[in-house]
DOTOR-861443 format. One line per field, with one value per residue: x, z, y of N, C-alpha, C, CB in turn. Coordinates in Angstrom, 1 decimal. Glycine has a CB too. Layout:
nu <- c(X; ...)
nw <- c(Z; ...)
nv <- c(Y; ...)
cau <- c(X; ...)
caw <- c(Z; ...)
cav <- c(Y; ...)
cu <- c(X; ...)
cw <- c(Z; ...)
cv <- c(Y; ...)
cbu <- c(X; ...)
cbw <- c(Z; ...)
cbv <- c(Y; ...)
This chain:
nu <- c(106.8; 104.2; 103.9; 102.1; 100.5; 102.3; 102.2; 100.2; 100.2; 101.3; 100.5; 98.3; 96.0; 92.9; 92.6; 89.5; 88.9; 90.6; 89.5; 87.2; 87.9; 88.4; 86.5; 86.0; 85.6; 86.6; 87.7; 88.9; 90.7; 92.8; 93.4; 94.8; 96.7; 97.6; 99.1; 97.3; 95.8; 95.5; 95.3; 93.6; 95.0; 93.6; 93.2; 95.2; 96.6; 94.6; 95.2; 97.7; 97.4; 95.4; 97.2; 99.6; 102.0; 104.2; 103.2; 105.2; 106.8; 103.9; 104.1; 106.4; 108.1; 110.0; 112.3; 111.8; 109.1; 108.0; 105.9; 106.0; 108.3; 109.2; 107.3; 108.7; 110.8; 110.0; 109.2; 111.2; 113.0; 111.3; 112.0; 114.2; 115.1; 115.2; 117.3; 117.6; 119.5; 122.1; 122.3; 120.9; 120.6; 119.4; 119.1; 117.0; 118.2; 116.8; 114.1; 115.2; 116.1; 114.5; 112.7; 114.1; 114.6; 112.1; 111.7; 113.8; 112.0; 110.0; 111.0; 112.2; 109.6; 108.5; 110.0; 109.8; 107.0; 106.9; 108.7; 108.1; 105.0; 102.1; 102.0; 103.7; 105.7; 106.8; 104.7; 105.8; 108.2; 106.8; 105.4; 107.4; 108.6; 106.6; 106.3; 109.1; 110.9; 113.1; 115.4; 118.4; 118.6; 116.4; 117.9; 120.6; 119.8; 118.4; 120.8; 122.4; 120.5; 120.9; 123.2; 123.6; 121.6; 122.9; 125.1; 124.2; 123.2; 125.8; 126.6; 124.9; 125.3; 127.3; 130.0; 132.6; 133.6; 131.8; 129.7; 131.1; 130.7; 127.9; 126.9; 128.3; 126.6; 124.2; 124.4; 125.1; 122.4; 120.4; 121.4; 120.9; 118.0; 116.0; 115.9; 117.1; 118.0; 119.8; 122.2; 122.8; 123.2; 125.1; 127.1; 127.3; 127.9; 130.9; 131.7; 131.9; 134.0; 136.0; 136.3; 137.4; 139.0; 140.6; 140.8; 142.0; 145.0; 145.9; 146.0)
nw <- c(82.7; 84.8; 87.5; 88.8; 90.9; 93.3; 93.5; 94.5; 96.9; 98.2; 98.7; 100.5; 99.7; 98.5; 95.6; 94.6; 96.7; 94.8; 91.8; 92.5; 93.0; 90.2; 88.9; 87.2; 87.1; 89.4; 88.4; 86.1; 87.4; 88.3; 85.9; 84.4; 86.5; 86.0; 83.3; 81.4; 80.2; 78.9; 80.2; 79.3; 78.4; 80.0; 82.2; 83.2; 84.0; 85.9; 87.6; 88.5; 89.7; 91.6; 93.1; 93.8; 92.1; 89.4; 85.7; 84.6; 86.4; 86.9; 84.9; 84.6; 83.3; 84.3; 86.9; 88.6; 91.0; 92.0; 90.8; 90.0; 89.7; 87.6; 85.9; 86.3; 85.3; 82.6; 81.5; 82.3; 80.4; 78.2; 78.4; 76.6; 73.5; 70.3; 67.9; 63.9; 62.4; 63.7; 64.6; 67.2; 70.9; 72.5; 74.8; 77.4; 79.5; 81.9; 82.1; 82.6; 85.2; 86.6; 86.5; 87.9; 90.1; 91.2; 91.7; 93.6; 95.1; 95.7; 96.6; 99.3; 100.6; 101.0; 102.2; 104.9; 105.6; 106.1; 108.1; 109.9; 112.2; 113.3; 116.2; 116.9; 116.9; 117.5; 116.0; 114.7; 113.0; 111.0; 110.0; 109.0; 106.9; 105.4; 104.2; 103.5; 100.4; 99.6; 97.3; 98.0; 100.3; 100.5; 98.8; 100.3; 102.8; 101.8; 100.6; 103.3; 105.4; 103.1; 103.7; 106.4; 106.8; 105.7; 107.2; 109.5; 108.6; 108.1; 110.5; 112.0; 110.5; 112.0; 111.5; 113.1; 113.3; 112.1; 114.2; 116.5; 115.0; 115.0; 117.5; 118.2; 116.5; 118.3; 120.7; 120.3; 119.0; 121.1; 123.1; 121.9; 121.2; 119.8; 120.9; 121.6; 123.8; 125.5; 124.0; 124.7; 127.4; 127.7; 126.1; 128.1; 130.4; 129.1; 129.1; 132.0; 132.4; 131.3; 132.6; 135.7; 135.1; 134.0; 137.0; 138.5; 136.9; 137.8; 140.3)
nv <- c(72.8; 74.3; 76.5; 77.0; 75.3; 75.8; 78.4; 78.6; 77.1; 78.1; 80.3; 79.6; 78.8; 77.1; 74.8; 74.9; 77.6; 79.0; 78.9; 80.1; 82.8; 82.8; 82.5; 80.2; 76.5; 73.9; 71.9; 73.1; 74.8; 72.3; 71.3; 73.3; 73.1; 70.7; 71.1; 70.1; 71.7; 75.3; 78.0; 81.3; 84.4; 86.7; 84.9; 84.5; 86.5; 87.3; 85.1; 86.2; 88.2; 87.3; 85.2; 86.6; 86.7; 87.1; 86.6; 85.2; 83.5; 81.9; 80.6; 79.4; 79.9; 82.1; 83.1; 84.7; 85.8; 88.2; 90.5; 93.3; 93.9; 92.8; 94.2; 97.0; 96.1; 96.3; 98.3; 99.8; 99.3; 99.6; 102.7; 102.6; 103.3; 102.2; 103.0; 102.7; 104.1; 104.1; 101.4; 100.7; 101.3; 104.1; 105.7; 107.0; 109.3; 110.7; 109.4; 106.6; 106.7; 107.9; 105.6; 103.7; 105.2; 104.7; 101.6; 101.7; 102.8; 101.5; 98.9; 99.7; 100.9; 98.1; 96.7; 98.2; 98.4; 95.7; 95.2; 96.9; 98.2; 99.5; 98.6; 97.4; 99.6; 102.5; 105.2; 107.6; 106.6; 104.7; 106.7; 108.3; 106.5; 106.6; 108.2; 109.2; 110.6; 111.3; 110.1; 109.6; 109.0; 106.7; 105.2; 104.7; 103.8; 101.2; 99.8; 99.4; 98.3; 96.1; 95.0; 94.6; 92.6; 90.6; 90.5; 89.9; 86.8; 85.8; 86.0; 83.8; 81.4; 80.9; 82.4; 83.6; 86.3; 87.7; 87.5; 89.2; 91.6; 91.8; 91.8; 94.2; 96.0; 95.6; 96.4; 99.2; 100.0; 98.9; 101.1; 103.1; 103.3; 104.0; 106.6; 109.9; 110.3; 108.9; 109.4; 111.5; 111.4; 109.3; 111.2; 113.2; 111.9; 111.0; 113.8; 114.1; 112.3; 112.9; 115.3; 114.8; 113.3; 115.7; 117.0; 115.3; 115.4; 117.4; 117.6)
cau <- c(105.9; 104.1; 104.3; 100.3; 100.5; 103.5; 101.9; 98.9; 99.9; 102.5; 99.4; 97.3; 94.8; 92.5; 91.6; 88.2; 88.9; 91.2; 88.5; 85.9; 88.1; 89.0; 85.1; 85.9; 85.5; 87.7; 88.3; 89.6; 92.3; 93.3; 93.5; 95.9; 98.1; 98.5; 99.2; 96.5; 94.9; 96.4; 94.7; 93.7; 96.0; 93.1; 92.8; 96.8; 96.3; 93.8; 96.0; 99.1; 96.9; 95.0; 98.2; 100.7; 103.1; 104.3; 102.6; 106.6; 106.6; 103.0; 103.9; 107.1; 109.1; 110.6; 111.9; 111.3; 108.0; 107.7; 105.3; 106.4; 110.0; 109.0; 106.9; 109.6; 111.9; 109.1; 109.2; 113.0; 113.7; 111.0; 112.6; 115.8; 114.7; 116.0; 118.0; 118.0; 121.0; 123.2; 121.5; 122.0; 119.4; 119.3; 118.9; 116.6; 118.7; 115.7; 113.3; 115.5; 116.6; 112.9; 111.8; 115.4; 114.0; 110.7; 112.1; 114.6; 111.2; 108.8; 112.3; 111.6; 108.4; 107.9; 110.4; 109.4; 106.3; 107.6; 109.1; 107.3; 104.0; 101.8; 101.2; 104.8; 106.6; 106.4; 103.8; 106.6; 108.8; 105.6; 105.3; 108.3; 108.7; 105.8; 106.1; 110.4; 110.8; 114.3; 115.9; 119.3; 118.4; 116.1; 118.7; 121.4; 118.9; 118.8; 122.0; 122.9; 120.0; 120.9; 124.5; 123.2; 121.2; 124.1; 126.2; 123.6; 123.0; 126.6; 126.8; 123.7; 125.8; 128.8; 131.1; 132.8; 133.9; 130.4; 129.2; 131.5; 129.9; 126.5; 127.3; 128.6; 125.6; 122.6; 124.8; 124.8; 120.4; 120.1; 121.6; 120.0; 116.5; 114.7; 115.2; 118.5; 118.1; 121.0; 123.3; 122.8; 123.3; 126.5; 127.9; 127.1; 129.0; 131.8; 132.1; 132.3; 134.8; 137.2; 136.7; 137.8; 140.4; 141.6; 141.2; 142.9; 146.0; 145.7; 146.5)
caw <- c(83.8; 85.0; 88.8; 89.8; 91.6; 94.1; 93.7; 95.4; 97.9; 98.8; 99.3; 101.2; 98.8; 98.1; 94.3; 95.1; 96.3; 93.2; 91.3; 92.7; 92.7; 88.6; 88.3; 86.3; 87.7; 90.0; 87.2; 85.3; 87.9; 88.3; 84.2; 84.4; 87.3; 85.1; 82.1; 80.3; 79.6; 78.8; 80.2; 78.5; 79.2; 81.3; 83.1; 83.9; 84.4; 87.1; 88.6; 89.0; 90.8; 92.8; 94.2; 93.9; 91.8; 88.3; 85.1; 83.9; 86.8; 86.7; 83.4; 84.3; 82.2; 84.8; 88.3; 89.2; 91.5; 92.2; 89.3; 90.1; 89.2; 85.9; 85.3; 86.6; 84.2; 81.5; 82.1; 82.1; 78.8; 77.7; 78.0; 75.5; 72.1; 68.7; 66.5; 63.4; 61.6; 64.4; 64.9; 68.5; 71.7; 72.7; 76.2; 77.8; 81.1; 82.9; 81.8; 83.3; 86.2; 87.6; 86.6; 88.5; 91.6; 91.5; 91.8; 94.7; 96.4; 95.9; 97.9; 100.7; 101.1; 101.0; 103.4; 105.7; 105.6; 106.7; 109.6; 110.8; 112.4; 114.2; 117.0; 117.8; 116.5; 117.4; 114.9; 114.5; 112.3; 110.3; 109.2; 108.1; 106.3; 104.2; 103.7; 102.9; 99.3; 99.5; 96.9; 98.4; 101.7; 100.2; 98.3; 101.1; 103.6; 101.0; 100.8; 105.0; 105.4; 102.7; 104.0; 108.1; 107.1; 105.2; 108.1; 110.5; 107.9; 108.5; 111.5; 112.3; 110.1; 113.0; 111.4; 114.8; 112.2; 111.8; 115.0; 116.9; 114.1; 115.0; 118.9; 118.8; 116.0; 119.2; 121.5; 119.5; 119.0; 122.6; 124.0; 121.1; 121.7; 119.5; 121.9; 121.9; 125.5; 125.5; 123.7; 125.2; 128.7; 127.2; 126.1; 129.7; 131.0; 128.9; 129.7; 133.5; 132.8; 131.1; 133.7; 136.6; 134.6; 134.1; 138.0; 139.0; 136.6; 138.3; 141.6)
cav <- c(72.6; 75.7; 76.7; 77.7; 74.7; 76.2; 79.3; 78.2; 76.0; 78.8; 81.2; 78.8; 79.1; 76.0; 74.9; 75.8; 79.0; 79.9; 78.7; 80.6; 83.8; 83.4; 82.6; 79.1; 75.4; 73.4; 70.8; 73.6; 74.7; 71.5; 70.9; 74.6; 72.9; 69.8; 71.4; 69.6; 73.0; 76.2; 79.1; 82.8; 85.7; 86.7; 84.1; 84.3; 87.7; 87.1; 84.6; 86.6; 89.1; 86.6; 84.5; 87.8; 86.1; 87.5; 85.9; 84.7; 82.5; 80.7; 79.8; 78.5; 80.8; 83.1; 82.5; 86.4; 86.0; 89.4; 90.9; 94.6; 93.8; 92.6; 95.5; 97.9; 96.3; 96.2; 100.1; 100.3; 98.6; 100.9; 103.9; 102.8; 103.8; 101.7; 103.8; 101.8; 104.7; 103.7; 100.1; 100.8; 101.9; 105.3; 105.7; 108.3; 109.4; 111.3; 108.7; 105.3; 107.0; 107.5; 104.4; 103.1; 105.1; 103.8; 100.4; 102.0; 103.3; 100.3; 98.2; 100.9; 100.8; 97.0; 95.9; 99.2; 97.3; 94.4; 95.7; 98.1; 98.1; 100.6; 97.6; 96.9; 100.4; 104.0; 105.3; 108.5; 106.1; 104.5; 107.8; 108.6; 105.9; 106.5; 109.9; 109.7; 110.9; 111.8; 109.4; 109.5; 108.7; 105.7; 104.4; 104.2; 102.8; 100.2; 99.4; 99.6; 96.8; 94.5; 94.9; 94.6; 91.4; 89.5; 90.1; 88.9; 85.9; 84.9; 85.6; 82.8; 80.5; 80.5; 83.8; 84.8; 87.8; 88.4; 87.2; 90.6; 92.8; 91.7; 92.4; 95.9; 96.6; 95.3; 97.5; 100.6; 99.8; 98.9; 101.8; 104.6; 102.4; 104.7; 107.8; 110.5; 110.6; 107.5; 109.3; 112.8; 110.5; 109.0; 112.5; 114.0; 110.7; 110.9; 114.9; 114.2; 111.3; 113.8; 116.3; 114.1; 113.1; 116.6; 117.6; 114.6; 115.9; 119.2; 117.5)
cu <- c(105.7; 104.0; 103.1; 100.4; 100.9; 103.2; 100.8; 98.8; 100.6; 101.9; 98.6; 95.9; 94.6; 92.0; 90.8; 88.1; 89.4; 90.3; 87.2; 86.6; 87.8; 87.6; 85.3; 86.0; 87.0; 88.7; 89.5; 91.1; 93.3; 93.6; 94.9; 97.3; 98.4; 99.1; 98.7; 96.0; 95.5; 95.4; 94.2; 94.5; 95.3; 93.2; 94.2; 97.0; 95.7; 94.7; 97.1; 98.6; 96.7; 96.4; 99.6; 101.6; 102.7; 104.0; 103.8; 106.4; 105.4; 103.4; 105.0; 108.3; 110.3; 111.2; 112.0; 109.8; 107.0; 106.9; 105.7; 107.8; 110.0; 108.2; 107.6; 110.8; 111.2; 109.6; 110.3; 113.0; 112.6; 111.0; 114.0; 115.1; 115.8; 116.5; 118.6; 119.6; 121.9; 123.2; 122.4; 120.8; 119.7; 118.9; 118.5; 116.9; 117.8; 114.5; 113.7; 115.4; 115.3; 112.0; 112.7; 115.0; 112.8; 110.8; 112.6; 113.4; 110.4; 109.8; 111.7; 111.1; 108.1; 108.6; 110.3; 108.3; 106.2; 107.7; 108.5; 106.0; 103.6; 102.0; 102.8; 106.3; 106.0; 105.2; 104.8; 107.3; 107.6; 105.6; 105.9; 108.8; 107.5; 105.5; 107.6; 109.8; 112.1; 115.2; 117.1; 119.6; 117.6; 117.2; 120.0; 120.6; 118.9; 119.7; 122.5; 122.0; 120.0; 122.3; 124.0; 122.5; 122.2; 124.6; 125.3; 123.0; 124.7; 127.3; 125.9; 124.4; 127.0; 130.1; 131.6; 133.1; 132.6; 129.7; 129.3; 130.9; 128.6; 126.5; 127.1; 126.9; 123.8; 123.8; 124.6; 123.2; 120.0; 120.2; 121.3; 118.6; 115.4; 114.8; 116.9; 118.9; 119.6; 121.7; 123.7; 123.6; 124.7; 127.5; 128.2; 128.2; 130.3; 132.5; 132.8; 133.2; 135.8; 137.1; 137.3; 139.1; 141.5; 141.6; 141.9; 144.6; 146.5; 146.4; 148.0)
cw <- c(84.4; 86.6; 89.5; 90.9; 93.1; 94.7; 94.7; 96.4; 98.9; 99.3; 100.0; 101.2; 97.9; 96.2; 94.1; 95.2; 95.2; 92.5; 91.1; 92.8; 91.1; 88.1; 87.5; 87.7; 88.4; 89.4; 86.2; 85.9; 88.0; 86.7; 84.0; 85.0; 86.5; 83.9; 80.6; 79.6; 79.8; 79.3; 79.8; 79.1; 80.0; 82.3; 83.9; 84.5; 85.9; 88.3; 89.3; 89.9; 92.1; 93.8; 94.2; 93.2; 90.2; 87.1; 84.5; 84.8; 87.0; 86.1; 83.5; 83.7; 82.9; 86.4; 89.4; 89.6; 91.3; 90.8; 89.1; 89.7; 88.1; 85.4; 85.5; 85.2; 82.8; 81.1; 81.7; 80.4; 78.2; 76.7; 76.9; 74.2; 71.0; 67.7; 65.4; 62.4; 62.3; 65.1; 66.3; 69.6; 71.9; 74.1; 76.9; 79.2; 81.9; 83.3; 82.8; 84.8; 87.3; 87.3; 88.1; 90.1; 92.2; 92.3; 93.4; 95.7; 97.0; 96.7; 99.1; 101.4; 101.3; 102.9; 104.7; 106.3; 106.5; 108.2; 110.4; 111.1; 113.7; 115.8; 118.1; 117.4; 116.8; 116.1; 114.1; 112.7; 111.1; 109.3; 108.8; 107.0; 105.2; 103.8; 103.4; 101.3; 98.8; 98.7; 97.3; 99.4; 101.7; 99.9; 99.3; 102.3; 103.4; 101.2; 102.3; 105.2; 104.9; 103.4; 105.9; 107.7; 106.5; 106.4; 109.3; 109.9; 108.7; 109.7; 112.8; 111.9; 111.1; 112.3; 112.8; 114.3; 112.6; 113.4; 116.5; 116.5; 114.4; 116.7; 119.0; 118.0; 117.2; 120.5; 121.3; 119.9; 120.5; 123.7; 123.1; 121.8; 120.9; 120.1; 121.7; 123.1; 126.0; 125.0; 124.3; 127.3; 128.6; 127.0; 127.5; 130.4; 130.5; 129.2; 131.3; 133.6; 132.2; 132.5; 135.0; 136.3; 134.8; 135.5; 138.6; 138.3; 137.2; 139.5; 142.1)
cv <- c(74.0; 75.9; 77.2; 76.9; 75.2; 77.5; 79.7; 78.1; 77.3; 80.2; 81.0; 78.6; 77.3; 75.7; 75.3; 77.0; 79.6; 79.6; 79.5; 82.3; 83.6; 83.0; 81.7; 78.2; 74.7; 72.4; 71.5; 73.9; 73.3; 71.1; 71.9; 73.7; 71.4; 69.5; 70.7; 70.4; 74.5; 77.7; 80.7; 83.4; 85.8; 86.2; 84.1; 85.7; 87.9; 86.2; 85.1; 87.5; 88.3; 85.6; 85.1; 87.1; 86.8; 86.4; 84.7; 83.4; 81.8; 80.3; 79.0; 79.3; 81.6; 82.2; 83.6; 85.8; 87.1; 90.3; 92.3; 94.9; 93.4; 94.1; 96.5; 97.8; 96.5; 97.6; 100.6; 99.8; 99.9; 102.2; 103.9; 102.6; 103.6; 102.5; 103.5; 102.5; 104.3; 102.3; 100.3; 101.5; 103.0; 105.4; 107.5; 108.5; 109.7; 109.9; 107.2; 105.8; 107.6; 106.6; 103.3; 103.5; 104.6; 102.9; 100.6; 102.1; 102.0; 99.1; 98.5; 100.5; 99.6; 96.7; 97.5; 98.8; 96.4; 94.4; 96.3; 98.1; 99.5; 99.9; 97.6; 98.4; 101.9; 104.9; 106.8; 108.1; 105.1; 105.5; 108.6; 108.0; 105.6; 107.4; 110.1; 109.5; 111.4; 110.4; 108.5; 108.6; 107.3; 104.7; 103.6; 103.5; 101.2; 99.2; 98.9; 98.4; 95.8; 94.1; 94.3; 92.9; 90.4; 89.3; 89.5; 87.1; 85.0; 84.7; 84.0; 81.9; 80.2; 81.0; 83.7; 86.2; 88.5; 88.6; 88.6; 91.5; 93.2; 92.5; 93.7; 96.8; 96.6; 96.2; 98.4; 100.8; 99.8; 100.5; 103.7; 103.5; 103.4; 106.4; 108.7; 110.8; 109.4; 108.1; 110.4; 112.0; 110.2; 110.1; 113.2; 113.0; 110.6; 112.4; 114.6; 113.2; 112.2; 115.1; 116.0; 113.7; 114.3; 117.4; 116.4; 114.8; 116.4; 118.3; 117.2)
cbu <- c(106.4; 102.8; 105.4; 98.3; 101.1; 104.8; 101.8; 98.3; 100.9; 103.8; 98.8; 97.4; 95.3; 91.5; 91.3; 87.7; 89.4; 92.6; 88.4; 84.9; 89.3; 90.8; 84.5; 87.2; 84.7; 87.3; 86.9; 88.9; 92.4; 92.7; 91.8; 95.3; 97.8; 98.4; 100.4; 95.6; 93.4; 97.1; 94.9; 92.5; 96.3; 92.3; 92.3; 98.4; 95.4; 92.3; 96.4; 100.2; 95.4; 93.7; 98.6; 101.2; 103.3; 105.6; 101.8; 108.4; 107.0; 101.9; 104.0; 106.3; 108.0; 109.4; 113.0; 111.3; 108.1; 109.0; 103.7; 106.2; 111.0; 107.8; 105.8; 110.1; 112.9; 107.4; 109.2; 114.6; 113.3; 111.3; 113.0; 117.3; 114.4; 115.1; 118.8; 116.7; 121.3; 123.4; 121.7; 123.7; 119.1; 118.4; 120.4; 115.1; 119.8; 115.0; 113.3; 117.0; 117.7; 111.9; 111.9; 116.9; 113.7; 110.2; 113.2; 115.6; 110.1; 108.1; 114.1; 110.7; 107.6; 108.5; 112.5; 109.2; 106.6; 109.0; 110.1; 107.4; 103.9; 100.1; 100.6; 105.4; 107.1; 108.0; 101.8; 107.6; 109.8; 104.3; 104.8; 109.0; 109.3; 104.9; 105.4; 111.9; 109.8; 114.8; 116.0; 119.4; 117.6; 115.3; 119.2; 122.2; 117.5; 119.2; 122.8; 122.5; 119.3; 120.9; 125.6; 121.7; 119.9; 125.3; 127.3; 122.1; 122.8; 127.3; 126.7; 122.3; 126.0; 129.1; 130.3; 134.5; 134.1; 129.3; 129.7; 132.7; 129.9; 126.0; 128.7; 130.8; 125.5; 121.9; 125.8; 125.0; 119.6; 121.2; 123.3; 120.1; 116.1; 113.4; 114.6; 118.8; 116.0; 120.9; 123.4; 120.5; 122.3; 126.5; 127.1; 125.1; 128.6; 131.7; 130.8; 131.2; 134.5; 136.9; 135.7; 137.0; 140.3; 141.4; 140.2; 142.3; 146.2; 143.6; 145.8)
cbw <- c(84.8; 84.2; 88.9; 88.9; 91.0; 93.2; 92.7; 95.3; 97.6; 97.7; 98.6; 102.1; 97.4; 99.3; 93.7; 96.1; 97.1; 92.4; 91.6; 94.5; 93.2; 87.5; 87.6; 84.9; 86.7; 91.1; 86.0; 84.8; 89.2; 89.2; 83.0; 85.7; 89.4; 85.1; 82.2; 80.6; 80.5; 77.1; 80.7; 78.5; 78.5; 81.3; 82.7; 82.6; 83.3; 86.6; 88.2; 87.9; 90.4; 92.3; 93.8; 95.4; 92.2; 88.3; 84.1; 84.2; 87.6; 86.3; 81.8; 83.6; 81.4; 84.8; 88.8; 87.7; 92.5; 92.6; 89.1; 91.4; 90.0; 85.6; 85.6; 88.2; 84.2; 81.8; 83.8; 83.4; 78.1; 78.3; 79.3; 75.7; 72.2; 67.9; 66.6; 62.6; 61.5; 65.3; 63.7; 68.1; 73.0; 71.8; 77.0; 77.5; 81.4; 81.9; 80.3; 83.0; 85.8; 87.6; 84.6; 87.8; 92.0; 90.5; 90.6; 94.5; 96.1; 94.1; 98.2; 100.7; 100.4; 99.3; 103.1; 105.2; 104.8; 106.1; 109.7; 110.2; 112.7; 113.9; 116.0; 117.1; 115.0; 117.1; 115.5; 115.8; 113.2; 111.2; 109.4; 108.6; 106.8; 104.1; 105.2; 103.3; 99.3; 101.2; 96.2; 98.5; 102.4; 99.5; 97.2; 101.5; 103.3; 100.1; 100.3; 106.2; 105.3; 100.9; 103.5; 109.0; 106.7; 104.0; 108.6; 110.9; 106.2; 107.8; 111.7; 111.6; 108.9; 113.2; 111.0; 116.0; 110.1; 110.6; 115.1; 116.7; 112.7; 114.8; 119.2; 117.7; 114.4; 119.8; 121.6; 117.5; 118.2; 123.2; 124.6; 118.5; 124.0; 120.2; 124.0; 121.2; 126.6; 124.8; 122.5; 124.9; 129.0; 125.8; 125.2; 130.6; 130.7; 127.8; 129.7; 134.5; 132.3; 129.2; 134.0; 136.7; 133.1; 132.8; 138.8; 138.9; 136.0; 138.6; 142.0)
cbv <- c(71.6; 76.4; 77.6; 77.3; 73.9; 76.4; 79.6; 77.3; 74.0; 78.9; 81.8; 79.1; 80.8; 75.8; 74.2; 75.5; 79.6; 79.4; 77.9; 79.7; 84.2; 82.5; 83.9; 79.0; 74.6; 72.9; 70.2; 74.7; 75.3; 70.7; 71.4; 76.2; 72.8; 69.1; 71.5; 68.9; 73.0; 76.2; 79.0; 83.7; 87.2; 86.6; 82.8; 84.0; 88.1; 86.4; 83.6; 87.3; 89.9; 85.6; 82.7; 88.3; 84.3; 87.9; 86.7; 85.8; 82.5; 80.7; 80.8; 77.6; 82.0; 84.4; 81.0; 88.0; 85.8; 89.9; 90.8; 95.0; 93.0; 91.0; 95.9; 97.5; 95.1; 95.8; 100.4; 98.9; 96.4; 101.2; 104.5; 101.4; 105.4; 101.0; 104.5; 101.0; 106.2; 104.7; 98.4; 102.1; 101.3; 106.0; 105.0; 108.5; 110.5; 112.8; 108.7; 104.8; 107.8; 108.6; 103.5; 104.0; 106.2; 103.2; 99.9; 103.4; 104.5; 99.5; 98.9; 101.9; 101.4; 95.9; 94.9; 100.3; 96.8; 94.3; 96.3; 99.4; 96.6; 101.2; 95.7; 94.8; 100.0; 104.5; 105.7; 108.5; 105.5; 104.6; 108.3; 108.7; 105.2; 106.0; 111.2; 108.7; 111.6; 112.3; 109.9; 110.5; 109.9; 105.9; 105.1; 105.2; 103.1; 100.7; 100.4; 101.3; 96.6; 94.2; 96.8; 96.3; 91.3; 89.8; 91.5; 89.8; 86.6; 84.9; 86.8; 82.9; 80.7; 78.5; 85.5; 84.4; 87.5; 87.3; 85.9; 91.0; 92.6; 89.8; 92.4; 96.7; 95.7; 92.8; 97.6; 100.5; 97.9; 97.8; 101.2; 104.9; 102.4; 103.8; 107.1; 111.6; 109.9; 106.1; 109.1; 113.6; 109.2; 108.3; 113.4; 113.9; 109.4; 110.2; 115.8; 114.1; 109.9; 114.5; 117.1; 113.1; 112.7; 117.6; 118.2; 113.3; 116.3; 120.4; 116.6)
């Protein structure tokens, strides 16, 4: 059973309109979504574009959505080259490993995206984040947000582990707020709390 159906409903896209994008009749999408009728590559082609979903899952085949992560890995496999004297792949290091960042950037950039807006976000940070290019610095970003939303994940589920971790992490944010004027304030404050300290020794 193929998944246009899911694909559709889950884009809020009416038969009609899908229809009237892929330029065929409404009888036909409905014939697609009940696998009476098998559609051309094209036509799957067109669909994966029009309801953003990868051609693996219309068909059913896949349960990767994302069509860019299929073509990323399309990309990856690729680059490993069959060596039938040593029946064995060959792997081009330079070659994976900027297809591998790619992948790392198009993460990035998506959920940067996501988050970030001119409307509700500094336009500073907008534009850093579509202008980083520093691999490094992508990749651990990466990592720190999938790792920041698990622990806010179980912390939602009733962690108290997690629920402390989550705390001190809206403390930290609250009191940076975007600005170093909070921490420069905090340093100045914790200066004059040691110097009080050391003239009250003195006394």
């Amino acid at each position: 059973m193929n998944n246009i159906k899911k694909a559709r409903l889950s884009k809020g896209i009416s038969q009609t309109k899908l229809a009237n994008i892929l330029n065929i009749s409404k009888q036909s999408v409905s014939a697609y979504e009940n696998d009476s009728r098998e559609p051309k590559l094209s036509t799957w082609k067109k669909m994966s574009t029009a309801l953003d979903v990868s051609i693996g899952y219309l068909q059913g085949v896949s349960d990767i959505k994302d069509p860019e992560i299929l073509e990323s890995f399309d990309k990856f496999i690729n680059t490993q080259k069959y060596d039938p004297k040593s029946d064995s792949f060959l792997i081009n290091r330079k070659e994976s490993l900027n297809v591998l960042n790619e992948i790392s950037t198009n993460t990035f950039l998506k959920t940067a995206q996501a988050i970030l807006s001119p409307e509700t976000t500094d336009q500073k940070y907008v534009d850093i984040a579509n202008n980083l290019s520093n691999r490094v610095s992508i990749n651990e970003i990466n990592t720190i947000l999938k790792d920041v939303f698990c622990l806010l994940l179980d912390s939602a589920s009733g962690d108290k582990k997690a629920k402390k971790y989550e705390d001190k992490i809206v403390e930290l944010t609250e009191r940076y707020d975007g600005s170093y004027e909070f921490i420069k304030q905090d340093m100045e404050i914790d200066k004059e709390i040691e110097k009080n300290k050391k003239n009250n020794s003195d006394i």
